[in-house]
C-alpha positions, 0 to 999 in steps of 0.5 A: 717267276724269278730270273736269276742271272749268276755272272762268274767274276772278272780275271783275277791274279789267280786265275792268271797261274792256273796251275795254282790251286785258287778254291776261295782266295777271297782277297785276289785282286782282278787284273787289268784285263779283268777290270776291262771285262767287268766294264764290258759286263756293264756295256752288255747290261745297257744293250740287252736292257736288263736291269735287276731287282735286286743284286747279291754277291759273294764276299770276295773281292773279285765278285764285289769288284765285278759287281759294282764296276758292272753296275756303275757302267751300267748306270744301276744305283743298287745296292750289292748284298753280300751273301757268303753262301755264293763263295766258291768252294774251298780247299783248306790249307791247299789253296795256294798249293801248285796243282799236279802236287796235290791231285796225285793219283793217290789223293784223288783216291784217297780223298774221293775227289771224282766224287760229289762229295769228296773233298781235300782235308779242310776244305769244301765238296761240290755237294757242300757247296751245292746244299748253300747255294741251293739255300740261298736260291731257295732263299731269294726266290721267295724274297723275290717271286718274281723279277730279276735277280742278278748273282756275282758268284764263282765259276765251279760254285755256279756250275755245282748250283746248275749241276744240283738242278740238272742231277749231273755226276762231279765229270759232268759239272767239270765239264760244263765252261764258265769263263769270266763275266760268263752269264748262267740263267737259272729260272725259279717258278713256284720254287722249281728252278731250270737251268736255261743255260750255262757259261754264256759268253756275253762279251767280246773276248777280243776287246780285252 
């Protein structure tokens, strides 16, 4: 059996003007605040005893920030694996747009965004990202068949991943919660995942 732990990314800029469409946004940096939380990400990784196999992470600068403040508070001299499969999903030339501009009621229709596989124009659906990141837990669990996994990821990436194995419609993807540094534990056995649970709020929000 291989464990993966998908840790969303710590506070970014972006995610400080949610009213501001962030898709990828590869090169936002993370606020302080995010700074502190990926060291409590690190606190929690010493308490709970939980050290990896191996550790990917998706080429954003937020995720590989996360990821390595995490591991060297935690005291893990591993090495981070960039795998691009991991990057959120994508929304072309809207990302950067404000939000309520964009997902008009005429683009919802238009575009099918309600829809696992409605997308805005040059951008990525849920069930684009769903088949990589499915590819890359297929992938990992037969490189590691047994151990921990830890995965720095994005928050509508790991939901879509969770959503996939769960047979979820977009709404109920939607409505699942991932904050930053939450933990989402997936289990592979003999290529079977399960979804153990979702969004797991691992550290202490008032510390930060």
């Amino acid at each position: 059996m291989t464990e993966f732990y998908f840790f969303r990314h710590c506070e970014t800029e972006m995610n400080a003007q949610p009213h501001l469409i962030g898709g990828q946004s590869n090169h936002t940096p993370p606020t302080e605040r995010g700074k502190a939380q990926a060291r409590l990400l690190g606190d929690y990784l010493v308490e709970e005893g939980i050290v990896p196999d191996a550790v990917f992470s998706s080429g954003a600068v937020r995720t590989n920030f996360t990821a390595r403040t995490a591991l060297e508070t935690a005291g893990i001299p591993l090495e981070i694996r960039v795998d691009d499969r991991l990057l959120e999903m994508g929304h072309g030339d809207y990302e950067g747009r404000i939000r309520d501009e964009v997902y008009t009621p005429e683009n919802l229709l238009k575009y099918r965004i309600a829809e696992l596989d409605g997308k805005l124009p040059g951008g990525h659906s849920v069930l684009d990202v769903q088949l990589r990141k499915r590819a890359f837990l297929d992938e990992a669990h037969g490189e590691f068949p047994a151990g921990i996994v830890f995965v720095f990821g994005h928050g509508l990436a790991i939901r879509s991943l969770a959503g996939h194995i769960k047979n979820q419609t977009k709404a109920e993807i939607l409505a699942e919660t991932t904050d930053n540094v939450s933990l989402t534990r997936i289990d592979v056995i003999d290529g079977q995942p399960q979804v153990l649970f979702v969004g797991k709020d691992v550290i202490a929000r008032e510390s930060v």
